[in-house]
N, C-alpha and C positions, 0 to 999 in steps of 0.2 A: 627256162633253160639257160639262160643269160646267166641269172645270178647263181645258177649251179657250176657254170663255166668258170666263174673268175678265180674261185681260190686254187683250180688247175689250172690256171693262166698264168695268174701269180707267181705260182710255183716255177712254170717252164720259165720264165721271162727272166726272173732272178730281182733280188730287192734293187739294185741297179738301175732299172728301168722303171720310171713311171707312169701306173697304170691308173688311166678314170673311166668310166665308165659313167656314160650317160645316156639314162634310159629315156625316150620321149615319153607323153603321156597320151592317155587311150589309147593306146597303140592297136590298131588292125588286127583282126582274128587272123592268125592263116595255118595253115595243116602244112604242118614240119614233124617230122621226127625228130625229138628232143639227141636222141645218142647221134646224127646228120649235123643236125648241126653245132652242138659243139664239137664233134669232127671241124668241119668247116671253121668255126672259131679259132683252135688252138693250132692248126695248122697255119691260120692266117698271123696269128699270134707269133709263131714260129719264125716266121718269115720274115716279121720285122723284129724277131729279135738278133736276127741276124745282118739284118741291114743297119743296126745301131751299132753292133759292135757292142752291144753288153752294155748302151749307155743312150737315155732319150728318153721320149713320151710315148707310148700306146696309148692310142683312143678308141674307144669304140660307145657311139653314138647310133641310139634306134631314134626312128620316126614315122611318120605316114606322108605319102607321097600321093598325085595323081596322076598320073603319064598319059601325056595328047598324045594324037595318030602321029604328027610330027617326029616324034624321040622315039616311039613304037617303028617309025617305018626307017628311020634310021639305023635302028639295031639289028629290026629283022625277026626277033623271039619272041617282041610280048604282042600283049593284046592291051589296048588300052584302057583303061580303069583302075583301082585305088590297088594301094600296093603298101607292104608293110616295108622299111625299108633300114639296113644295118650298115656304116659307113664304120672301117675301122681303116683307123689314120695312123702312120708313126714318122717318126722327122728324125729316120735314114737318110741313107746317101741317093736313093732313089735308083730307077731306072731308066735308060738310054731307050730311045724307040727300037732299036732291034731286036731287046729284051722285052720292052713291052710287048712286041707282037710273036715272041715265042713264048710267055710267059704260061701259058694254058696250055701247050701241048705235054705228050706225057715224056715222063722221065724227061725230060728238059730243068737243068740246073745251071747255076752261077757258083755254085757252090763246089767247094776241093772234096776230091774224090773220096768217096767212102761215107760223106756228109750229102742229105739233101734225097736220100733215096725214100723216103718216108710214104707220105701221105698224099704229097703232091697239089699244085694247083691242079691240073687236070682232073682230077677226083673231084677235090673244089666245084670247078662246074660243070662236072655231071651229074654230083647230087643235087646243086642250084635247080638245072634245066628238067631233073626228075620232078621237080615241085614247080616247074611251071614258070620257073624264075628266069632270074639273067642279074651276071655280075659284070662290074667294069670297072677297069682299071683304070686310074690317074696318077701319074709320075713326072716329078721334076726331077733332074741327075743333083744332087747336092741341098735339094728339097724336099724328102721324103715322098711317100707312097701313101694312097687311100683306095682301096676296095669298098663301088660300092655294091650290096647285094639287093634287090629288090625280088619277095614273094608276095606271091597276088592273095589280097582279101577273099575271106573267104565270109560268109553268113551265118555258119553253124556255128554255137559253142564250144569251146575247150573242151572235150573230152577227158573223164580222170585217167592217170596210166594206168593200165591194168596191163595183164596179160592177155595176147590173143588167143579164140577160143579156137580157132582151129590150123590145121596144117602142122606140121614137127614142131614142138617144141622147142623153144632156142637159149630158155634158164637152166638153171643147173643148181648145184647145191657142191660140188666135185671144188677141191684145189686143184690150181693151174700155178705149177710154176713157167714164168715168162723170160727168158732171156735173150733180151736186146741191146745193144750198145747205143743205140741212139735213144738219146734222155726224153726228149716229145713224145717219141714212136713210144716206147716203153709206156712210159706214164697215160698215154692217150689208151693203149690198150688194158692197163691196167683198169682203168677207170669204165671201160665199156664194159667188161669182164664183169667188175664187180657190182657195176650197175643190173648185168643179167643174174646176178644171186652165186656166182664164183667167189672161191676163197682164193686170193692172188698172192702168192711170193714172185718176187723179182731179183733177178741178178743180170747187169753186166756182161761178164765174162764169162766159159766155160769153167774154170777152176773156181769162181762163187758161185755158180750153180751148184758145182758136185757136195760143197760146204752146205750150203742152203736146204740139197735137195735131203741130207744126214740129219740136219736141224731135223724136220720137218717127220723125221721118226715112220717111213711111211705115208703119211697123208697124200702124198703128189700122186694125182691119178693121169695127169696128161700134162707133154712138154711142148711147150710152145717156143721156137726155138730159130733165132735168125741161120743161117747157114753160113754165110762168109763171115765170121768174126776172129780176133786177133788169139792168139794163143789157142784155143782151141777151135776147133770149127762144129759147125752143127751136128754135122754126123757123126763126127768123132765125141762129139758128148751126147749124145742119141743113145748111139753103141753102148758107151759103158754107164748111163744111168739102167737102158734095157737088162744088160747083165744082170744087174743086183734085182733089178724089176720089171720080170718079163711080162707083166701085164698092163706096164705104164705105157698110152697112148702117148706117141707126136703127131705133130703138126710142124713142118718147117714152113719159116717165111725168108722172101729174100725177093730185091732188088733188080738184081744181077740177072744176066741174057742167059738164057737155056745150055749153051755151052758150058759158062764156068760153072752154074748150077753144077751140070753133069758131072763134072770134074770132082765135084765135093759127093758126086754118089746118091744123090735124093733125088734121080727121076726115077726109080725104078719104082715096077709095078706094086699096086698097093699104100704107097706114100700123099700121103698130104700135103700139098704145097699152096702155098697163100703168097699169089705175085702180088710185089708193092708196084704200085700203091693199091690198097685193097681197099673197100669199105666197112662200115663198120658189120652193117649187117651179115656180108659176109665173111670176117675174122667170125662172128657168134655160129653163123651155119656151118662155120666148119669145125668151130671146137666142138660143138653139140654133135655132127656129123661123126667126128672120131671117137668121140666118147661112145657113144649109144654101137658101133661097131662091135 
């Protein structure tokens, strides 16, 4: 999952920022979902690319750990025994204690508005704590940031990916056009998307959508689609992709508190909506959700 991560890390981070990666060796079995955690990766990736300012080191360093009752009764989460363990470091401007101890709740940002509504640390660790984990934080102001993640050993082999043999199906074979204005957000759902067997176009903005969705000659079967965006808005490019294709499925996602939601027209009955920060499994249950409707 690591080395699947980086060249979508790469990508977000920009050539600006220098990225290493350092894998430890024999590293600990543990039962992750591969599309969790690089979620978790490129949103942490995210985060110091923004604390650089476009300019610095990203590290991300795996290893194997063993945590006494001591650090176990400190934290309160784990249990003590071997643990697999990913420390990603970047030499930002760091954060303040006040930050650090909101840094996990949801929708909490430092970030100018419009920026930062994505993925979220709070998603961060409730897929951690779904796998049994626990992450923490270390922060100097003027010293950068390291995240570290610690999941617990597991005894069983790796498993090959396959599909699961039962419950809905959540692959597809269907084109999805996606348009987001946030470049992470976008790119991270592109890549889950296409991971489940989607054909993905992307645009930005409304008016490259309506261009894209022309390109595309028909193929667009479902519009994945932020709601508050600049020049046009979601439902306003809902509506008139619908007209020409009244059989094209949405899905809107968005941010934004229930009221301005409303405002833009997508709570009403029948609608799709995917509040950020979502995960990943649920962005695929719900395109597969609208599609199969």
């Amino acid at each position: 999952a690591l080395a699947h991560s980086q060249k979508l890390i790469e990508r977000i981070i920009g050539e600006d920022i220098d990225f290493r990666l350092e894998p430890g060796k024999d590293l600990f079995n543990v039962k992750v979902d591969p599309g969790q955690l690089e979620q978790i990766l490129v949103n942490l990736a995210v985060n110091a690319r923004d604390a650089m300012a476009d300019l610095g080191t990203l590290t991300v360093k795996t290893g194997n750990v063993s945590l006494g009752e001591d650090f176990c009764c400190r934290h309160g989460a784990l249990q003590p025994g071997d643990y697999a363990m990913i420390i990603v470091s970047d030499s930002g401007q760091g954060m303040n204690e006040e930050v650090q101890r909101m840094a996990f709740e949801p929708f909490f940002t430092t970030k100018e508005r419009g920026r930062g509504t994505g993925l979220g640390l709070s998603t961060v660790y409730g897929i951690i704590r779904q796998h049994q984990g626990f992450i923490e934080l270390e922060s100097t102001v003027g010293h950068g940031t390291s995240f570290r993640i610690y999941l617990p050993r597991v005894d069983e082999e790796p498993a090959p990916l396959a599909r699961k043999a039962s419950g809905r199906r959540h692959d597809g074979t269907e084109c999805i056009l996606v348009v987001e204005d946030d470049e992470m957000l976008c790119s991270l759902v592109q890549s889950a998307l296409e991971r489940a067997g989607y054909t993905v176009v992307t645009a930005s903005r409304g008016p490259a959508a309506l261009r894209r969705f022309e390109e595309q000659a028909g193929e667009v079967q479902l519009l994945l689609t932020d709601v508050v965006m600049p020049e046009m808005n979601g439902k306003e490019l809902a509506k008139r992709l619908t007209e020409r294709a009244p059989e094209l499925s949405v899905v809107f996602m968005s941010g934004h508190a229930e009221d301005i939601i409303a405002q833009h027209g997508v709570l009403e009955s029948g609608t799709t909506l995917l509040q950020k920060p979502f995960t990943i499994a649920e962005l695929v249950a719900a395109v597969r959700g609208a599609l199969d409707r």
